[in-house]
matplotlib code that plots the C-alpha trace (Angstrom):
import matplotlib.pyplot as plt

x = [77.7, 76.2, 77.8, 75.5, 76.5, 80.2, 81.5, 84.6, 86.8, 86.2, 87.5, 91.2, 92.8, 95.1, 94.5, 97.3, 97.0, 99.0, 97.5, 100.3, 103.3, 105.6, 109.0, 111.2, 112.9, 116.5, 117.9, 118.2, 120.8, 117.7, 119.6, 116.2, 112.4, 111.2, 107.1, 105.4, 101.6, 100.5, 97.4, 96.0, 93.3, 89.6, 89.7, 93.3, 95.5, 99.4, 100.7, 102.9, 105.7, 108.4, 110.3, 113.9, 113.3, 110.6, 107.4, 104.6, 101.7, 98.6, 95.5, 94.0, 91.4, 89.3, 90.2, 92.3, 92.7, 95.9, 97.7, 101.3, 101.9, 100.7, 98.8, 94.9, 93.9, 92.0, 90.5, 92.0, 90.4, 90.8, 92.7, 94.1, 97.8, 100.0, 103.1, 104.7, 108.3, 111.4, 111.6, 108.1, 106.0, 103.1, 100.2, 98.0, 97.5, 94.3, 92.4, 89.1, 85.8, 86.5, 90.3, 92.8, 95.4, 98.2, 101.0, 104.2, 106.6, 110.0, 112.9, 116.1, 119.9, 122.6, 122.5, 119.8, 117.1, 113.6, 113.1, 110.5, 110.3, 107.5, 108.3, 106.8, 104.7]
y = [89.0, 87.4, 87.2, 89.7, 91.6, 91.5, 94.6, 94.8, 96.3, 93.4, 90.2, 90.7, 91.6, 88.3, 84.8, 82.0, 78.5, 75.4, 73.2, 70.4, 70.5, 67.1, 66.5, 64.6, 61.8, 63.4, 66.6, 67.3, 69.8, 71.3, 73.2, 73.8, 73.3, 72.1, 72.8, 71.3, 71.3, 67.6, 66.8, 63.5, 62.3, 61.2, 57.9, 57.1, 56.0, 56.9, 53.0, 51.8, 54.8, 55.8, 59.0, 59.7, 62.8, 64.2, 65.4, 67.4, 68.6, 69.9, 69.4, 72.1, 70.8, 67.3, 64.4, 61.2, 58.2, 58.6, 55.6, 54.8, 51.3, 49.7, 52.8, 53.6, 55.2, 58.5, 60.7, 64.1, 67.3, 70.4, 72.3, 69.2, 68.8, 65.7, 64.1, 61.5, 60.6, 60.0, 56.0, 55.2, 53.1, 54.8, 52.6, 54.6, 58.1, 57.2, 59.6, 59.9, 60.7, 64.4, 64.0, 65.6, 68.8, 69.1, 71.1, 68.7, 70.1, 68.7, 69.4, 68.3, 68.7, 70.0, 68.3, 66.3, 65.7, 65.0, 61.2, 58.3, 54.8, 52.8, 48.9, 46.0, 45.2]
z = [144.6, 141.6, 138.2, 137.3, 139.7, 138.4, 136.3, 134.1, 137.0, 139.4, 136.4, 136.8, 133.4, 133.6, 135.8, 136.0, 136.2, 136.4, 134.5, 134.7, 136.8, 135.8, 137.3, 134.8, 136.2, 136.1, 135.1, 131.2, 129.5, 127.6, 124.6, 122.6, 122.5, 119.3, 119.1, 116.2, 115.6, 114.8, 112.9, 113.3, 110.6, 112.1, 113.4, 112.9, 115.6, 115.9, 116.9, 119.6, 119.6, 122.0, 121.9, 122.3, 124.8, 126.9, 124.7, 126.4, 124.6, 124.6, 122.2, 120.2, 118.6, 118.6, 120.9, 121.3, 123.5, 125.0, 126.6, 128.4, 128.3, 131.2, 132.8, 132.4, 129.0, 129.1, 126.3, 125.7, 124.5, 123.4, 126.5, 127.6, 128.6, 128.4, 129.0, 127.4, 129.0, 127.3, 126.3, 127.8, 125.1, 124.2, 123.7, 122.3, 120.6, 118.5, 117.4, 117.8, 115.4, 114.5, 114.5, 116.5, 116.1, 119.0, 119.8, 120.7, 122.7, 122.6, 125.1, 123.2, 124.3, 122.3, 118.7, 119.3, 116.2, 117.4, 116.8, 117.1, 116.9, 116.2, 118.3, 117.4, 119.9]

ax = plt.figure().add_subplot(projection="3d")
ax.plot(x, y, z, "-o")
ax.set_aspect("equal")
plt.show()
């Protein structure tokens, strides 16, 4: 069967997929998930940061380089999913010609405030 050949009854009404699947490195009291959306301007790049909890994410629109310290850096699109663990130093978030706008999701325990550092160097 081509795609041609497809009708409407035979593209199921819902399809699921895991599109990142990260064990954290211990269990965590979750209490609340803060999401914000994050706008990054053209060209601009975020700076060595670390984070007092677990973020993931996942980009919107635009692109950025995204680094851990001491790990490979790849580029990031729209779609793309990432996860930045809780104390690692992240090299880079820099975003690229057209910008960038994510959604960060952070897992926090009871009466913890969303925090970053930025370390120098």
């Amino acid at each position: 069967m081509t795609d041609h050949d497809m009708t409407a009854e035979d593209v199921p009404p819902v399809t699921r997929s895991t599109v990142l699947d990260q064990p954290l490195p211990a269990p965590l009291a979750t209490s609340r998930v803060e999401v914000r959306r994050i706008t990054i301007a053209p060209g601009h790049a975020a700076g060595l940061h670390v984070h007092n909890g677990p973020v993931f994410g996942s980009v919107e629109t635009g692109s950025v380089i995204y680094q851990i310290d001491g790990e490979a850096a790849s580029v990031l699109g729209p779609g793309d999913v990432f996860y930045e663990p809780e104390g690692a130093r992240i090299a880079r978030f820099d975003a690229r010609d057209e910008g960038v706008t994510f959604l960060g999701y952070f897992l926090l325990t009871a009466g913890q405030t969303a925090e970053i550092e930025f370390p120098v160097s």
